[in-house]
C-alpha positions in Angstrom: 0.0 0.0 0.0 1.2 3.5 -1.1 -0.7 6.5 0.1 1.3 9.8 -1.4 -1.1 12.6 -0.4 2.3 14.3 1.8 1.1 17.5 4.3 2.1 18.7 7.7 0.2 18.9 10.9 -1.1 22.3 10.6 -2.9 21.8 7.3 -4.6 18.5 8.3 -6.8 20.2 11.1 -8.8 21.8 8.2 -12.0 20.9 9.1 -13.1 17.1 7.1 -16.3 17.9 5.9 -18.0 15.9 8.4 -21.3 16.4 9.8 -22.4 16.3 13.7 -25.8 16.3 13.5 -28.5 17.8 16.0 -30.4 16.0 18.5 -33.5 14.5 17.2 -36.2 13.5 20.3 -33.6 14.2 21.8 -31.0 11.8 19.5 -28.4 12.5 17.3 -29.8 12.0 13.8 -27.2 11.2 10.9 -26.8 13.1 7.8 -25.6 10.6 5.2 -24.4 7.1 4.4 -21.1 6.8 3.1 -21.6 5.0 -0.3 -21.6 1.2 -0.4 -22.1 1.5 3.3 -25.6 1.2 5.7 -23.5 2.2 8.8 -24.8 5.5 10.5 -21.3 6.5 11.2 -21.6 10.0 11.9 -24.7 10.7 14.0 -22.8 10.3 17.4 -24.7 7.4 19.1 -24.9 4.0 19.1 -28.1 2.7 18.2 -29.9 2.5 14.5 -31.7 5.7 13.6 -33.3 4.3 10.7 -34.6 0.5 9.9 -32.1 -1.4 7.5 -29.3 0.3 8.6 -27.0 -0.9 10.8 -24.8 0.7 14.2 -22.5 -0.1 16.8 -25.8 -2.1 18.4 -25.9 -4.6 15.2 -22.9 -4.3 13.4 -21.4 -7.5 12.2 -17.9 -8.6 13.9 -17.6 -6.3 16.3 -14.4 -6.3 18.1 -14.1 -4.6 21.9 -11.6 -3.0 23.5 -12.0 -2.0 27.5 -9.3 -0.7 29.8 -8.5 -1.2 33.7 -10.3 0.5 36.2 -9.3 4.0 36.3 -6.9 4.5 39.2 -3.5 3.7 40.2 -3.7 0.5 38.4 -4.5 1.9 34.8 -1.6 2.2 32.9 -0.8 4.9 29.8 2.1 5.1 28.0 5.2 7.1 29.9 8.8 9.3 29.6 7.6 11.0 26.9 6.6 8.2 24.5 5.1 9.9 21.0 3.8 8.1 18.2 7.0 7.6 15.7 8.4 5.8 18.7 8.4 2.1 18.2 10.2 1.0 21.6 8.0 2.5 23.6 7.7 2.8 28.1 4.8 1.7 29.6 3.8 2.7 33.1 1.2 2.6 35.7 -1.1 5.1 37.7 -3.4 7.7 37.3 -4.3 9.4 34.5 -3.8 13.2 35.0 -7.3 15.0 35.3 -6.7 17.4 32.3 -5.8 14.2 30.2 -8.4 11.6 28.2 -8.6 8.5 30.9 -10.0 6.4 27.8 -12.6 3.5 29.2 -13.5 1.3 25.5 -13.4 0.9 21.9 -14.7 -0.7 19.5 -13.9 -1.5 16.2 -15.9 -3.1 13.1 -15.0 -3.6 9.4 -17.0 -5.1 6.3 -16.9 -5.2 2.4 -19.7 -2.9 1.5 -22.2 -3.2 -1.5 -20.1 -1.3 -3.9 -17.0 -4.0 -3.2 -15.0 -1.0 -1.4 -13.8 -2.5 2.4 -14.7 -0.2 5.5 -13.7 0.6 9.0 -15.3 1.3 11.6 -14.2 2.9 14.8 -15.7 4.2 18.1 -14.2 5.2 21.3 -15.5 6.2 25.3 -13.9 8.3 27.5 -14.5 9.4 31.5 -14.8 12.5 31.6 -15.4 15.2 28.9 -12.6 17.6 29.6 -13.5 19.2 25.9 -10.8 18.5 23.2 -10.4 14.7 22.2 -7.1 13.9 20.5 -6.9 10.4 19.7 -4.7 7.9 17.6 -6.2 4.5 16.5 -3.2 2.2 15.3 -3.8 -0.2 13.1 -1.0 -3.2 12.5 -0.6 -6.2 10.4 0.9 -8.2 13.1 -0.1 -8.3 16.7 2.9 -7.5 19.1 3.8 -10.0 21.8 3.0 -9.4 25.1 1.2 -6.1 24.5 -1.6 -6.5 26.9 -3.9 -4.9 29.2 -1.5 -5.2 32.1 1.7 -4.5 30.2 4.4 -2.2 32.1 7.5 -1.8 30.9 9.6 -1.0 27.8 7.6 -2.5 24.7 8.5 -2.7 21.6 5.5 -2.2 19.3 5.6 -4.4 16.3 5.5 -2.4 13.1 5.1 -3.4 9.6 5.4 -1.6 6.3 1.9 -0.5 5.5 0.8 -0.2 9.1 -2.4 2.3 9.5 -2.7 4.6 11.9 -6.2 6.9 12.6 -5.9 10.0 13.6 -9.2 11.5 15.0 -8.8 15.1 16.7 -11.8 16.6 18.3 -12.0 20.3 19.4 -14.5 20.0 21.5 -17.6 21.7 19.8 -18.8 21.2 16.2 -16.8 18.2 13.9 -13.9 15.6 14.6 -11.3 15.6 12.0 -9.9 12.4 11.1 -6.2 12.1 8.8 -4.5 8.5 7.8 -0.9 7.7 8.3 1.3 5.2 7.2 3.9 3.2 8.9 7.1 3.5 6.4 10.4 1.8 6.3 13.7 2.1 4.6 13.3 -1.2 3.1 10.2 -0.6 1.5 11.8 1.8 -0.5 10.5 4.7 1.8 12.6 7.8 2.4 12.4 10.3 5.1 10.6 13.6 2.7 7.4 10.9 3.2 7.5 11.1 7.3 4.8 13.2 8.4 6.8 14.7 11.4 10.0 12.9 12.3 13.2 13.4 10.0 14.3 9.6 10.3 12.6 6.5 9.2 10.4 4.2 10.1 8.1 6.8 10.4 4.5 7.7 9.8 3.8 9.5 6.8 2.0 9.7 3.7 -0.7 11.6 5.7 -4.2 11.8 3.9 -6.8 14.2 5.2 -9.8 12.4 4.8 -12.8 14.2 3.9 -16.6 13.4 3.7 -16.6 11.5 0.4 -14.6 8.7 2.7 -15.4 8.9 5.6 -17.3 10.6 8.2 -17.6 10.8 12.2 -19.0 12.3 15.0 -18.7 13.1 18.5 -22.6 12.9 21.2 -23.7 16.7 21.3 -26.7 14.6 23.8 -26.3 11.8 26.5 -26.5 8.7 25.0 -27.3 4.8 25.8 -24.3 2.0 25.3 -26.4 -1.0 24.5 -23.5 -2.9 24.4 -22.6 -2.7 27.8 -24.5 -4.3 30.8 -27.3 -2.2 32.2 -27.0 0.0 29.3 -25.2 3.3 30.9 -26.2 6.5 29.3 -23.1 8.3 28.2 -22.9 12.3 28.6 -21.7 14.5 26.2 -18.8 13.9 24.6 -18.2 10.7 26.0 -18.4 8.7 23.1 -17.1 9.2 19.1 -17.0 7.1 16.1 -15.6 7.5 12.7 -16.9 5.5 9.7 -13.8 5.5 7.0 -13.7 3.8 3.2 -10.5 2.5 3.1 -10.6 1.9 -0.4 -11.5 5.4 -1.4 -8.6 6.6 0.9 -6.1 4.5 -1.2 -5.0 2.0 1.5 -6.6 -0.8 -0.7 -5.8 -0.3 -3.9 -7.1 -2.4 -7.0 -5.1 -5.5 -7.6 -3.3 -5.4 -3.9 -3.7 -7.8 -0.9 -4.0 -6.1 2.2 -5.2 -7.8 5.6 -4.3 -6.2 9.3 -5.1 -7.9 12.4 -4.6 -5.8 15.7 -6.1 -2.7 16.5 -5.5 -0.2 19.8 -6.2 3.1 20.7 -3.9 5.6 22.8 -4.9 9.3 23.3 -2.4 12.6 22.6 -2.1 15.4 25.4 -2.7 17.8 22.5 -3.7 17.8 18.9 -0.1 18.3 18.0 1.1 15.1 16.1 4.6 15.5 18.2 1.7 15.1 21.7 2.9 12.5 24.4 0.9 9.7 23.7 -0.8 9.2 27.4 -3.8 6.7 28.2 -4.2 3.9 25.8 -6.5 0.5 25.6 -4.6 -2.6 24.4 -4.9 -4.0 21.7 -7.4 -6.4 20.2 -7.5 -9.1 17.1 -9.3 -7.3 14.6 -9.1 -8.7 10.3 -10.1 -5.7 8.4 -8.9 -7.3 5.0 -9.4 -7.0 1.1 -7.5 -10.0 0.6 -9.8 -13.3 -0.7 -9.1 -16.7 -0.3 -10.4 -19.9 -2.8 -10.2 -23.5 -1.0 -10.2 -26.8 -2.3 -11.7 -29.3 -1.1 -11.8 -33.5 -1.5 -14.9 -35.4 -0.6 -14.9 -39.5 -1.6 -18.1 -41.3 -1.2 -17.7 -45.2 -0.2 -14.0 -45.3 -0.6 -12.4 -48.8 0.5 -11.1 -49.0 4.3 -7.5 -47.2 4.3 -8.1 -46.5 0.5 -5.0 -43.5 -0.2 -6.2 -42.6 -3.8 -5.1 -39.1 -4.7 -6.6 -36.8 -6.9 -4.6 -34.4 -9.2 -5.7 -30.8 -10.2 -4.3 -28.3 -12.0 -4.7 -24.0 -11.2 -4.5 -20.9 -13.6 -3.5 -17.6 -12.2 -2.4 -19.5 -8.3 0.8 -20.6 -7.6 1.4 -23.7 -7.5 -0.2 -24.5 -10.3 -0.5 -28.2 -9.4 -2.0 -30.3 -6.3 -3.5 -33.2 -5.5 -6.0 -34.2 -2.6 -6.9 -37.2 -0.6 -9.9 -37.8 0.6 -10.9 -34.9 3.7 -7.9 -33.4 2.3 -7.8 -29.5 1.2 -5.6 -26.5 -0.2 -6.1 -23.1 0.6 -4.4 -20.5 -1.5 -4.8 -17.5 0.5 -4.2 -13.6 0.3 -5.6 -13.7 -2.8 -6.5 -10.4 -4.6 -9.7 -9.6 -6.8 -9.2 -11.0 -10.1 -10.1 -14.5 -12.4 -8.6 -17.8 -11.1 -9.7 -21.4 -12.0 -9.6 -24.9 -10.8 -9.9 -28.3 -13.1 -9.5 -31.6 -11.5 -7.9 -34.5 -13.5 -10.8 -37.4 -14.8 -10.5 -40.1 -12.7 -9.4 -43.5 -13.5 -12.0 -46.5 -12.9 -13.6 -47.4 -10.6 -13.9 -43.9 -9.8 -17.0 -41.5 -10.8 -17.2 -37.9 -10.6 -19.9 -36.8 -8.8 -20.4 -33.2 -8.6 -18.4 -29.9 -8.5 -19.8 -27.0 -5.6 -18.8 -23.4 -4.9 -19.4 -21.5 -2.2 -20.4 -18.5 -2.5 -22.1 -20.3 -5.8 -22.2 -16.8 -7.4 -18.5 -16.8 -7.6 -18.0 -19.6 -9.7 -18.7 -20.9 -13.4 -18.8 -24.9 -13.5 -18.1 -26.6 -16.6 -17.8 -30.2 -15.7 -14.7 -30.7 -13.1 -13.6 -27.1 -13.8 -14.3 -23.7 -11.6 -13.9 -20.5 -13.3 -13.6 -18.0 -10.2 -14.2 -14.0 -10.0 -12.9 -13.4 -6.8 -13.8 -10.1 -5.5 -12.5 -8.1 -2.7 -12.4 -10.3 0.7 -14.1 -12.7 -0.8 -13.5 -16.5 0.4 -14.7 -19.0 -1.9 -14.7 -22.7 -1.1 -15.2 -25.1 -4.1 -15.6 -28.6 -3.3 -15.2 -31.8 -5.5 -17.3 -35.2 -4.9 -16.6 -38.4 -6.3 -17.8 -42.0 -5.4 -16.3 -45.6 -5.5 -19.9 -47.8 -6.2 -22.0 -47.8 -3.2 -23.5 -50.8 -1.4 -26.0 -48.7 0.4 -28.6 -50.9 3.0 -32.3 -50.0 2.7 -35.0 -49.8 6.0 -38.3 -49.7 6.2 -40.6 -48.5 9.1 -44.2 -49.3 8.8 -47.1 -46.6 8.9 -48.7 -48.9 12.1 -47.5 -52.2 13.2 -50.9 -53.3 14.9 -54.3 -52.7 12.8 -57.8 -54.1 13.3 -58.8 -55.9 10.3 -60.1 -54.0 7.0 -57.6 -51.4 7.9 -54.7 -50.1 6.0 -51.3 -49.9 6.0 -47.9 -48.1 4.3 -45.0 -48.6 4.1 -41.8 -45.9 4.5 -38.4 -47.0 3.1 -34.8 -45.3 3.9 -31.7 -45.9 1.7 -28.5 -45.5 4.0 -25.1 -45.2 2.1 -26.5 -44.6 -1.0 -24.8 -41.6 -3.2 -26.8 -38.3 -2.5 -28.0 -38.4 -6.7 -29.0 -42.5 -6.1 -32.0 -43.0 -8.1 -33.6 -46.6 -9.5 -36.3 -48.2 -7.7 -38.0 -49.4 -5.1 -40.5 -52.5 -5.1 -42.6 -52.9 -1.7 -44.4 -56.5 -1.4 -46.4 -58.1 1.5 -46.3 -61.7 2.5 -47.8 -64.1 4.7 -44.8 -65.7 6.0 -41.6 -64.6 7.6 -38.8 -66.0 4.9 -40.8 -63.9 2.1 -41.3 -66.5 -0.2 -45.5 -66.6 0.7 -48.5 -64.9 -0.3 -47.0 -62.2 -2.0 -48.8 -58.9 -2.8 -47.6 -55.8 -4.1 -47.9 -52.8 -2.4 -46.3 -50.7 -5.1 -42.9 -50.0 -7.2 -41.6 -45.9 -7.4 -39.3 -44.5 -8.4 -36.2 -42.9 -6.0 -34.9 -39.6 -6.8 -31.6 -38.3 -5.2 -31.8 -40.9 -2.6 -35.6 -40.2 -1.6 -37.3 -43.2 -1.7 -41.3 -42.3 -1.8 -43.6 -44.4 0.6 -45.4 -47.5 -0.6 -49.0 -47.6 -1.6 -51.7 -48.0 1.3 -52.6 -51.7 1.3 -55.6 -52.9 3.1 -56.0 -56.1 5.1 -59.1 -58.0 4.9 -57.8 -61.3 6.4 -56.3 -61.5 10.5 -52.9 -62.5 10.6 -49.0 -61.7 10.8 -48.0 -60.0 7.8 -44.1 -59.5 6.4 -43.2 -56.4 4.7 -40.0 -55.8 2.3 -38.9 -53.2 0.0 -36.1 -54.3 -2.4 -33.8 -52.0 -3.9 -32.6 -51.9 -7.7 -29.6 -50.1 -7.8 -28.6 -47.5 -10.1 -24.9 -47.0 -12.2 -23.6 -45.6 -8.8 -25.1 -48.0 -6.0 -25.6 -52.1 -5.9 -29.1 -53.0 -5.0 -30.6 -53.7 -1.5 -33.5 -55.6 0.1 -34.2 -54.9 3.1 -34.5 -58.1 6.0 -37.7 -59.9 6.0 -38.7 -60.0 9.6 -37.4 -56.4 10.4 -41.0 -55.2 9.9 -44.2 -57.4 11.4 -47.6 -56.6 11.0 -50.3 -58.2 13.0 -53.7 -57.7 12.0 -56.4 -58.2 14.7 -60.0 -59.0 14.9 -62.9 -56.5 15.0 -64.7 -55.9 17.8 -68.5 -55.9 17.2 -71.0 -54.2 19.5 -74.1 -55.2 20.1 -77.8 -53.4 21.2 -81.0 -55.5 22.5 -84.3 -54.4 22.2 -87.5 -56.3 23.5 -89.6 -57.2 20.9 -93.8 -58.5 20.9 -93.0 -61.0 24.1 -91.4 -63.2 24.2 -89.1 -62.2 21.2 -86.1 -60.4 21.5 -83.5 -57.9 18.9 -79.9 -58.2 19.0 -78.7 -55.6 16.5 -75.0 -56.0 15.8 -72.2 -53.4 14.1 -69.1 -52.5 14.0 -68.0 -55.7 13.0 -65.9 -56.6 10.1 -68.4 -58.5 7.7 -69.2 -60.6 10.3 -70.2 -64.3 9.9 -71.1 -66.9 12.4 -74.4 -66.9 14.8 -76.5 -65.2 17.4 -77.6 -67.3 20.3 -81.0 -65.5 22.2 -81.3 -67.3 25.6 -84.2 -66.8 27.6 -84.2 -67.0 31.7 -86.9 -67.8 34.0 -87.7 -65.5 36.6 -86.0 -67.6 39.5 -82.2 -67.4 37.5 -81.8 -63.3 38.2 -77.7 -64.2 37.0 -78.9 -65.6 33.6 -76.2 -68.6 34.8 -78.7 -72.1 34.4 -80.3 -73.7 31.9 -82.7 -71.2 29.7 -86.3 -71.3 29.7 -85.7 -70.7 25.7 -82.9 -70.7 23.3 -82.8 -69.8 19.8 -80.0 -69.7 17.2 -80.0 -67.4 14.2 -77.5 -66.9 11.3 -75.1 -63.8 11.1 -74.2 -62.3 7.7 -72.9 -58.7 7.9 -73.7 -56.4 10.4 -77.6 -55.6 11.0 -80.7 -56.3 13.0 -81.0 -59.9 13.8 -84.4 -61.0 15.6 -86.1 -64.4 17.5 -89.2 -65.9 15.9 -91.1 -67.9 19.0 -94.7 -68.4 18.4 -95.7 -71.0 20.6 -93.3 -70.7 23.3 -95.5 -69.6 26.6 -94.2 -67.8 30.2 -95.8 -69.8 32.8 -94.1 -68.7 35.6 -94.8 -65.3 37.5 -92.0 -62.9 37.3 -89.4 -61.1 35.3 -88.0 -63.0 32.8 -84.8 -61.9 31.5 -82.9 -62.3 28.2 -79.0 -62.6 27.7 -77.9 -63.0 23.8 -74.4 -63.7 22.3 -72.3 -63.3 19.0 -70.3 -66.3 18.6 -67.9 -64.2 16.9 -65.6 -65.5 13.8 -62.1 -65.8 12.2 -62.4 -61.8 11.8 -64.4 -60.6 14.7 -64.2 -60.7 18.6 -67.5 -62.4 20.4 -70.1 -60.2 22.1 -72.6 -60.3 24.7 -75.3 -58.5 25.8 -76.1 -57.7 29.7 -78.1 -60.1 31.7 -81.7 -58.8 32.0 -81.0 -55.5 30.1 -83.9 -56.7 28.1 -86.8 -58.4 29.8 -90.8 -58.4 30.4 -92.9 -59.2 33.7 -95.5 -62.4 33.9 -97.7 -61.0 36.4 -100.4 -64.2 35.5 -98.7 -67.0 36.0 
């Protein structure tokens, strides 16, 4: 990265263009979006002003920063450390009064609609002591035992290309924000490029950024922190934020890979550039990138146990241009910059099949055959992976739709392939029998068709006889998977009998209705019994029996004529079904039907 905008201190406090909007209700309101971006970056809270856009409360990968507890334990940075200084002296304490005593920050970044990659930054402070001079450094490489707790001599660890934020405050009306880069003799740097100091490293390349990219603000009203527990209210000019297009600022520049990965903030006792650097936060892993990734990945289906076959593929545009993959095996080319790469896997030698060819995002990828044309865009990770299969020996279970059902009910049947390839079709024939080796009483309960390993249920077969009834489904196979029947006795069906029930009715005495239903075309008899009045249980020998055939359920009546009570009393009548091979017997209740002899 190369930013060669070149001014001094003095000229970079020209005010940014940014707006700090009014309070609304009470709230900051923003003015505008930056383009490509729905972050409301300058309207000095922390909470969405308008639905669909998006604030410190819902940003995506946020990263925090927090310091220690004010006191004699916080620490800042001491014997006059400023901000060209590498090896730097950390020490604990206090933070003077008239000095920022910094409390958080966060920090957020994300490829916007347009492609461009933005940053976003917020900070809180204690106390509002008017002017906010603040530095936000940015680094490629995190530096080793920088922490929260650090005292000492550190030496901060600087790359070529580091970013450093600078976001001054006056105390009233807009922030200004500038952009420095970290710059080394041996990246071809020289000192006319430093910003301040006359020796390099130094920052330099200073850029004054302005409201086209970027845009911040400092609370002109109390505001809430929903990101904290209880949700403080924060007073004026306790909290800021900047919202910053890096690629519009030139720090990612078409065609470059750029990726950073530790962020901190540390305050300025003045908005001088050459300031002591007092109160800091530590710093936190952050990835504000534009550099893309493509992986490669290897999936077998049914390979044999310890099977080591490797596939080959060649690249265009990635070095190396050559691989090769195992199954579960993978190659990442990473920092990759927007532009056109592909992928083509070798055809595979028998008994190998190619199966299928996926990207991820799919949008990102042409597929012809076993090659992936790739547009990589900014920060964009794209995973393709490649599928083939040795010839499956998948298994095949069914699961029945009821395992007990009275007879004349019906039945389905559900069938599962396991270990099949995920495109498996051919087909699947379901059959009933009446034994349990299968080979008995066959009927078919239907053949259909499978489609990408779905097997569709059988047809609904009803059962008019009781018994135990076998279900299979056999599999046919396809070019990719052998064929499968599934075991005979895994699935058993037992149909049971019907259970009719039965109403009496006295009839012109002494004759007697039993009308039966509920019954399963019922067969068999109806035996009337008639008790004299002495046998109240309806448990001796009856006064009268009569037997009448049963076919189907109905009204079934006695036909006595000539038989006479002679006896005084209540006689009573108890009648029975005798039942059949598909129905349960039934009775009716002693005496529920009956008539009085009061002559006798």
């Amino acid at each position: 990265m190369k930013l060669t905008h070149r001014t001094r201190w003095g000229a970079c406090l020209a005010t940014a263009g940014l707006v700090i909007a009014g309070a609304t209700s009470g709230q900051p309101a923003f003015a505008a979006l930056l383009s490509g971006s729905t972050f409301e970056g300058d309207d000095g809270n922390l909470v969405v002003n308008t639905a669909g856009n998006t604030d410190w409360a819902n940003v995506a990968g946020l990263n925090t920063g927090i310091d220690l507890p004010s006191g004699s334990s916080d620490n800042s940075f001491g014997q006059g450390t400023k901000e060209d200084n590498a090896a730097v002296s950390i020490v604990s304490g206090s933070i003077p009064p008239n000095k920022n005593d910094l409390t958080r920050f966060y920090e957020s970044s994300e490829q916007g609609s347009n492609g461009h990659i933005f940053l976003y930054l917020g900070w809180e402070r204690l106390v509002n002591i008017g002017n906010a001079n603040l530095d936000f450094e940015i680094n490629q490489k995190a530096t080793a035992g920088f922490t929260g707790t650090t005292t000492g001599p550190v030496t901060l660890n600087r790359t070529a290309g580091d970013l450093l934020v600078t976001y001054d405050f006056g105390g009233s009306g807009t922030p200004t924000l500038g952009l420095n880069t970290w710059l080394t003799a041996a990246a071809g740097n020289t000192v006319s490029q430093c910003f301040s100091a006359n020796a390099l490293p130094c920052w330099g390349n200073h850029v004054s950024l302005n409201g086209t990219n970027s845009q911040g603000a400092v609370n002109t009203v109390p505001v809430v922190d929903p990101l904290q527990t209880g949700t403080p209210s924060l007073g004026i000019g306790l909290f800021g934020e900047a919202a910053i297009d890096l690629t519009a600022a030139g720090v990612f520049p078409p065609g470059v890979c750029e990726a950073f990965g530790s962020t901190f903030v540390k305050s300025r006792s003045s908005s001088s550039f050459t300031a002591e650097i007092k109160d800091f936060i530590a710093p936190v892993a952050v990835n504000i990138s534009n550099c893309g990734s493509i992986t490669v990945k290897k999936v077998t289906q049914n390979a044999p146990a310890g099977d080591t076959t490797s596939f080959a593929y060649t690249t265009s545009n990635l070095t190396p241009s050559t691989f090769s993959l195992q199954n579960g095996g993978s190659t990442t080319y990473p920092k990759l910059s927007a532009g056109t790469y592909g992928v083509t896997e070798a055809a595979q030698s028998a008994p190998w099949n190619f199966v299928s060819l996926t990207c991820d995002p799919a949008s990102a990828a042409t597929i012809t055959g076993q090659t992936a044309s790739i547009a990589l865009g900014n920060g964009q990770n794209v995973t393709c992976t490649y599928t083939n299969h040795y010839p499956n020996s998948p298994t095949i279970a069914t699961t029945l739709s009821a395992s007990t059902v009275t007879v004349g009910g019906s039945v389905h049947d559900s069938a599962t392939l396991t270990g099949a390839t995920s495109t498996a079709g051919g087909t699947v024939a379901y059959t009933v029998y009446t034994n349990n080796t299968c080979s008995a009483g066959a009927q078919s309960a239907g053949t259909v068709t499978v489609s990408n390993g779905a097997v569709p249920d059988s047809n609904a077969v009803t059962f008019n006889t009781v018994g135990t009834y076998y279900w299979q489904a056999v599999y046919s196979g396809d070019a990719n998977n052998n064929g499968a029947t599934s075991p005979c006795t895994s699935e058993q069906l037992v149909v049971t009998k019907a259970q009719p029930t039965v109403a009496t009715a006295q009839d012109l005495i002494p004759n007697d209705n039993f009308a039966l239903s509920a019954g399963f075309s019922p067969t068999g008899s109806i035996t009337f019994n008639l008790y004299a009045p002495s046998d109240v249980t309806c448990a001796g020998t009856p006064a009268l029996t009569q037997t009448v055939s049963v076919n189907g359920n109905g009204t079934y009546s006695t036909t006595n004529s000539t038989f006479h009570a002679t006896t005084a009393g209540t006689w009573r009548w108890a009648s029975s079904y005798s039942g059949d091979g598909n129905n349960q017997t039934a009775s009716s209740t002693c005496g529920v039907e009956n008539f009085t002899n009061n002559n006798g």
